[in-house]
N, C-alpha and C positions, 0 to 999 in steps of 0.2 A: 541233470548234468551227470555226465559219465565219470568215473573214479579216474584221477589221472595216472599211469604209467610210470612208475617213479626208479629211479638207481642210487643206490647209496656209493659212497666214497667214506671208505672207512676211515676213522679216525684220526685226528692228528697224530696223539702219541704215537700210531702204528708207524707213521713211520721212521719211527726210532729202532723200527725190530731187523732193520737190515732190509726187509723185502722189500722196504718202499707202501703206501696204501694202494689198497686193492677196491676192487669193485664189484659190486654184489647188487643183484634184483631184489632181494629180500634185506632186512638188516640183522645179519649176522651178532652182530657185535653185542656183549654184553657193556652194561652201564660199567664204565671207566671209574675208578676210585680218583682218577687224576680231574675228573668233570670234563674232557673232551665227549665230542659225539661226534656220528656219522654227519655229512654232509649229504642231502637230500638233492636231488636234479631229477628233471623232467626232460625227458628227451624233442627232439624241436617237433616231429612229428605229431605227437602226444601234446607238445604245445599247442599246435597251428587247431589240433581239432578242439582242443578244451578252450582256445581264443573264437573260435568259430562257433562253438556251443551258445559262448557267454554271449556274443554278438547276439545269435538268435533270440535268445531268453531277453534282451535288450529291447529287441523288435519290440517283441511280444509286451513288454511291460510297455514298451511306448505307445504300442496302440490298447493298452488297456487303459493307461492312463488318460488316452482321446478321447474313450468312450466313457469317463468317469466326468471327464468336464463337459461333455454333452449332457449330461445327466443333472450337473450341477443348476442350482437355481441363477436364473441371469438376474441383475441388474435390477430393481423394479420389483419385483416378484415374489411369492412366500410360495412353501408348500404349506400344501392345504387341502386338506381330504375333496375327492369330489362330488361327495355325498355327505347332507347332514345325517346324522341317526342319533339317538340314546347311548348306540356302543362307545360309539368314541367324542362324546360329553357333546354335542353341539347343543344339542335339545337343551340341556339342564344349563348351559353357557345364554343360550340366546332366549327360550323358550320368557316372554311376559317383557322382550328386552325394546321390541318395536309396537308403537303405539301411533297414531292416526289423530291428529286433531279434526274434527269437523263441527264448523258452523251454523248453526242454524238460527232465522230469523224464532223470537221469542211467541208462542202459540195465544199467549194473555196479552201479547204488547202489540203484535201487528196490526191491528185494525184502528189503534190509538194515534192520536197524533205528535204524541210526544210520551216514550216508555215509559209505564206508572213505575214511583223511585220504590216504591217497598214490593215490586214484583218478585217473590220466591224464586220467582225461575232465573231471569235475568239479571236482578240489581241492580233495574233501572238503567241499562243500557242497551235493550231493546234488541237484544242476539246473545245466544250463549253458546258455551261449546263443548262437544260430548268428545271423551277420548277414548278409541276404540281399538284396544288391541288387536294385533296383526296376529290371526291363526297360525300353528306350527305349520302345516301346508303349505300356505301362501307365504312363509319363509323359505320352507323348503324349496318350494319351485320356482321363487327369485333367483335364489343361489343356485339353481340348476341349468337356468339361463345362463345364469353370469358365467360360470363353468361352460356351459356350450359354446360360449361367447367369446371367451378369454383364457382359456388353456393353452399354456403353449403347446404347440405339439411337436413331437420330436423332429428334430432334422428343420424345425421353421425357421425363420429367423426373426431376432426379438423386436 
């Protein structure tokens, strides 16, 4: 924004000196021992354009501020990287976090007709179950789904 155009009007006391106050582009006047000072005015011209300035810079922060709450997360939603990696902790965050139960009929007990109770394997309940953690990979590329899947994308609607 531009400097505005300013005119002083000299002092109260001055006009005690007979000539009445005067007026000046610049502020003449030295600092008064009595604590008056000049009177500052902007002429309308110098107004209308520094009101006209202001307006513009108003625009502009208003549609900054549109493009900040497009930006904003809606409703529902987090931010959230759209890649796992090591760099920014997912790895060490999830890495040993998802595990796989699977069952499987007992290799000693199946041909039995009722599961022997001291079987090692089963414990006498004739199926036991192996728990198998889920590779970093096959995290990774769930989440890459999910991301393909459900990002929002700009300008969507939620």
């Amino acid at each position: 924004m531009s400097e505005p155009k300013i005119i002083y009007l000299g002092p109260a006391c001055e006009a005690e000196t007979g000539d009445g106050r005067t007026w000046a582009e610049d502020n003449p006047w030295p600092d008064c021992e009595c604590g008056h000072r000049p009177v500052q005015y902007v002429l309308g011209e110098t107004f209308d354009r520094m009101k006209a300035e202001r307006d513009a810079l108003q625009l502009r922060l208003n549609a900054a501020d549109q493009r900040i709450d497009e930006l904003t997360v809606p409703a529902g939603y987090c931010m959230m990287p759209t890649r796992l990696t090591a760099e920014n902790g997912a790895k060490a965050l999830l890495l040993g976090e998802f595990k796989l139960e699977v069952t499987h009929d007992c290799p000693e007990c199946v041909d039995l007709d009722e599961p022997s109770e001291g079987c090692e394997i089963c414990d006498g309940e004739g199926e036991y179950g192996q728990r198998h953690m889920i590779p970093w990979d096959k995290i990774k590329f769930i989440y890459s789904e999910a991301v393909k899947g459900l990002a929002k994308k700009p300008n969507s609607p939620q």
